[in-house]
N, C-alpha and C positions, 0 to 999 in steps of 0.2 A: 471781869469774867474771863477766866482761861480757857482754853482750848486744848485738850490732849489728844491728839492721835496716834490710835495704835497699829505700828505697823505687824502685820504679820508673818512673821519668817519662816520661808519651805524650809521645814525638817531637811537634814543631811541625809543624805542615803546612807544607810547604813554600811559599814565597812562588810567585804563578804570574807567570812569565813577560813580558817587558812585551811580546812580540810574540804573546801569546796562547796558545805551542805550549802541546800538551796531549797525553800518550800517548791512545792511542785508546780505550783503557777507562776515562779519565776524562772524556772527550768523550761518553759513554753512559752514564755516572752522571749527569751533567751535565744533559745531554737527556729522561733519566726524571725528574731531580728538576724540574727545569722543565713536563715536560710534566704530572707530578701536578700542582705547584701550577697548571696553568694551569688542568687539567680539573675540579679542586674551585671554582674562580670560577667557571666554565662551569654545575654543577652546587646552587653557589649562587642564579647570577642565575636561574638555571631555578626553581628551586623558589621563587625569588622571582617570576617571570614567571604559576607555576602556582597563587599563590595572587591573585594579582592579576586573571587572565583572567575569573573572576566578581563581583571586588569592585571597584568604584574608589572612589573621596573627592568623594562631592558638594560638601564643604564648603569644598574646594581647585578644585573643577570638574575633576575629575582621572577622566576613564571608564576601563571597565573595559578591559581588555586586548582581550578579545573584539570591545568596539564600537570600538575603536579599528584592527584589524587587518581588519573586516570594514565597518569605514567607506567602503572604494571601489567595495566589492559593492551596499553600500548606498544610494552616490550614482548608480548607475545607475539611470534613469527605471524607474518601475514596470510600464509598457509592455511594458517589455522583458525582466521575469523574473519568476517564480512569487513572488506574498505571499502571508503565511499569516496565520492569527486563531487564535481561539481553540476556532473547531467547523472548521479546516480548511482548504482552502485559500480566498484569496481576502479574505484579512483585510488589514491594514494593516501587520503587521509583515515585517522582515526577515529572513529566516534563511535559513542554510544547508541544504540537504537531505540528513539523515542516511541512507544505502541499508542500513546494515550496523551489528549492535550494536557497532560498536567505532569507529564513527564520532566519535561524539562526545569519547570520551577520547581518539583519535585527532587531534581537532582543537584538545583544548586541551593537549593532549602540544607539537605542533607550537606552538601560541602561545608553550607555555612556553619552546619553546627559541630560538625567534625573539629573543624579548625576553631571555634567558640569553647570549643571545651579544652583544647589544649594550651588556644590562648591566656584563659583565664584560671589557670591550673595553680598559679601563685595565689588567686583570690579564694578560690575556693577551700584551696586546700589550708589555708589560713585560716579563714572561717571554722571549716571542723575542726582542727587542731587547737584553734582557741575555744569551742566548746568545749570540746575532751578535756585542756590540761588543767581549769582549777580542782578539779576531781584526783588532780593528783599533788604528791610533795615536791618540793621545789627539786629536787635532784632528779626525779621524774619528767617535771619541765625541761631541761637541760636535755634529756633523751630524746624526749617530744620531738624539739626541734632537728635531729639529727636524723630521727628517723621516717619523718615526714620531708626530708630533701631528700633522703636516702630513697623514699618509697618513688617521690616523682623523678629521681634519676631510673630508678631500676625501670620503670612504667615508660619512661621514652625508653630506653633501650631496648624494652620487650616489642615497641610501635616499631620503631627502627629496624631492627629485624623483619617482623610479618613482614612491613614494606617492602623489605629485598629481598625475599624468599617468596612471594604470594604471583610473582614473575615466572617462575622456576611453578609454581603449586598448578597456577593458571595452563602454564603450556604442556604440562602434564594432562591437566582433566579434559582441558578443551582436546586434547591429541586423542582421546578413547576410542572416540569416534571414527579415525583413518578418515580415508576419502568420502567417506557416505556421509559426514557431515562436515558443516561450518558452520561456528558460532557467530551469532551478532547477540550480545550482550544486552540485555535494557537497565535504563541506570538504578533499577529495585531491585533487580539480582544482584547487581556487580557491584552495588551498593553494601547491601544487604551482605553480603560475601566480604567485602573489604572492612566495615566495620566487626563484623564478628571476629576476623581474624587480628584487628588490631586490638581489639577489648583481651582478646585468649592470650594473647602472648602480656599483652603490658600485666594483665593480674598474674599470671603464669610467673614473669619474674620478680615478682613481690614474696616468693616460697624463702630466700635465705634472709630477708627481712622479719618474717615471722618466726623463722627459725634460730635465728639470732634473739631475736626480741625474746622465745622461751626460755631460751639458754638465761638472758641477764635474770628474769624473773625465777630460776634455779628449779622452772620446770623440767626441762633437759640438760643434761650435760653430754660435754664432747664426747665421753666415753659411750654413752649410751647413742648419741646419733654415730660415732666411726660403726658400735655394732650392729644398726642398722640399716648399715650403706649399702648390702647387696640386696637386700628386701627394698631398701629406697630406689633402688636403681629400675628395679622390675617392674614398679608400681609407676614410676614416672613413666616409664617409656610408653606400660599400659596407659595409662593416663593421655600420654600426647597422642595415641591412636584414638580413642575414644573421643578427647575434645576439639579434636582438629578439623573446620567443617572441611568435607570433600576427602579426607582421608588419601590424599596424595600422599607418598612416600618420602618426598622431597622434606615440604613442611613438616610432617612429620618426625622426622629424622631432626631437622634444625630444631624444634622444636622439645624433641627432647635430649639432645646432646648437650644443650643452652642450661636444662634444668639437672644436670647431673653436677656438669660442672658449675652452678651457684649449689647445690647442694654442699660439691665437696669444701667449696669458698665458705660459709657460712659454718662447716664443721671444722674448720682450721681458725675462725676468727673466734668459735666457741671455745677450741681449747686454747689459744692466748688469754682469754678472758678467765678462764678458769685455772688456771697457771695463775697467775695474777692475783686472783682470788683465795686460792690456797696459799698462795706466800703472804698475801697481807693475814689471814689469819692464822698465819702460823707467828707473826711480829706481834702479834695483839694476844694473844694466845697466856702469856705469861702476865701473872698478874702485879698492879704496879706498885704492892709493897711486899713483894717476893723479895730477897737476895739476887743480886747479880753471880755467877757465876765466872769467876776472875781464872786465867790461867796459872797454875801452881810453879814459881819459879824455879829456874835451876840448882842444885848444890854449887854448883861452882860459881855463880852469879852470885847466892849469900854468902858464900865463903871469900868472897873478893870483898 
């Protein structure tokens, strides 16, 4: 008497699609598995963010998290807000003014996740970027990647700025006041106030990204965004009046001089692309069992 055992073999997953379809319940597998991984990097750089905001590395010149997100508060003259010491107010240091016992885990809560999100700006932005691109063709993909380092370049540049300008925005607003006041900050406004201004500027300089990106997709062309550079120019500057919180002139100002010029950057990389564009379809243009078109020799050259 023999014995047969039958093993059973897990089916292959099937190959996906080269046009990216996907039934809709793998489209939400898909989007939870991405969204976990993105939110454990999120949750990573945080807790990397939250041991850092008390420690930094002298020995690298590396400050702590704290001095470094409350460095703008800090460069405002002392004129203009509450110092404190060691019996109270009136000392030499900088600090924030805690109202509430949950202020201060409150404030390195928020540090952590400040620095959690820009730590983990490679993972996340991987994450979406790999959801988006099977939806697209492979030459598409190629784009993908160029304009998703492009976007997290342009996004710290826009951070980078607010940060050096929000110094200049601060001594401005806190100055309204004259002599009949002095600020002492708490770390929910000055919070509250430093993220919003580095969210506005980093999306702010993502404008000649999308504008580039319509130009390849041959929604816009350069001729159409040059003619509407002086309309563009108006609406930005409206623009950075409107979303700038505190509406200092300072920021302001940085803030929309930064978006004129990636405007005019972004209409000068449309028309090289369009350039380019019109010549390759002018090479392809003739078709490939036309005649060539030879230049007609000289008499004196047949006649030799």
């Amino acid at each position: 008497m023999s014995l047969h055992l039958t093993v059973r073999r897990r089916p292959n997953r099937e190959p996906r699609p080269a046009d990216g379809a996907m039934p809709l319940l793998d489209h939400l597998n898909e989007f939870r598995r991405r969204l976990f991984v993105a939110t454990l990097g999120l949750l990573v750089g945080a807790g990397v963010g939250f041991v850092w905001f008390g420690h930094g590395i002298p020995a690298i010149g590396l400050p702590s998290l704290g001095d470094v997100l409350t460095g703008p508060y800090c460069a405002v003259p002392a004129t203009e807000r509450v110092t404190f010491g060691g019996s109270g107010f009136g000392g030499g240091d900088c600090r924030l003014l805690a109202t509430g016992p949950f202020s201060a885990l409150e404030l390195q809560l928020k540090s952590a996740l400040i620095a959690g999100s820009v730590l983990s700006a490679p993972v996340w932005l991987s994450q979406l970027w790999g959801f988006v691109t099977p939806a697209l063709h492979t030459r598409e993909r190629r784009y993908a990647i160029t304009f998703a380092t492009a976007g997290a370049a342009l996004f710290l540049a826009g951070t980078v700025l607010a940060y050096l300008v929000i110094r200049e925005g601060l001594t401005v607003l806190l100055g309204f006041g004259g002599d009949a006041t002095i600020a002492a900050l708490t770390p929910d406004s000055y919070f509250s106030f430093l993220i919003a201004m580095l969210i506005v500027f980093g999306v702010s300089f993502e404008l000649p990204l999308l504008l580039i990106m319509l130009n390849r997709m041959s929604v816009v062309s350069h001729a159409q965004l040059g003619s509407w550079r002086r309309y563009a120019v108006f609406a930005l500057v409206v623009f950075a009046g409107l979303i700038v919180p505190g509406n200092d002139p300072i920021t302001m100002l940085a803030l929309a001089v930064s978006l004129i010029t990636l405007y005019e950057l972004s209409v000068q990389v449309a028309r090289i692309h369009d350039r380019r564009l019109a010549r390759r379809r002018a090479t392809h243009a003739l078709p490939d069992d036309s005649p060539s078109i030879l230049p007609v020799p000289d008499s004196n050259e047949v006649s030799t």
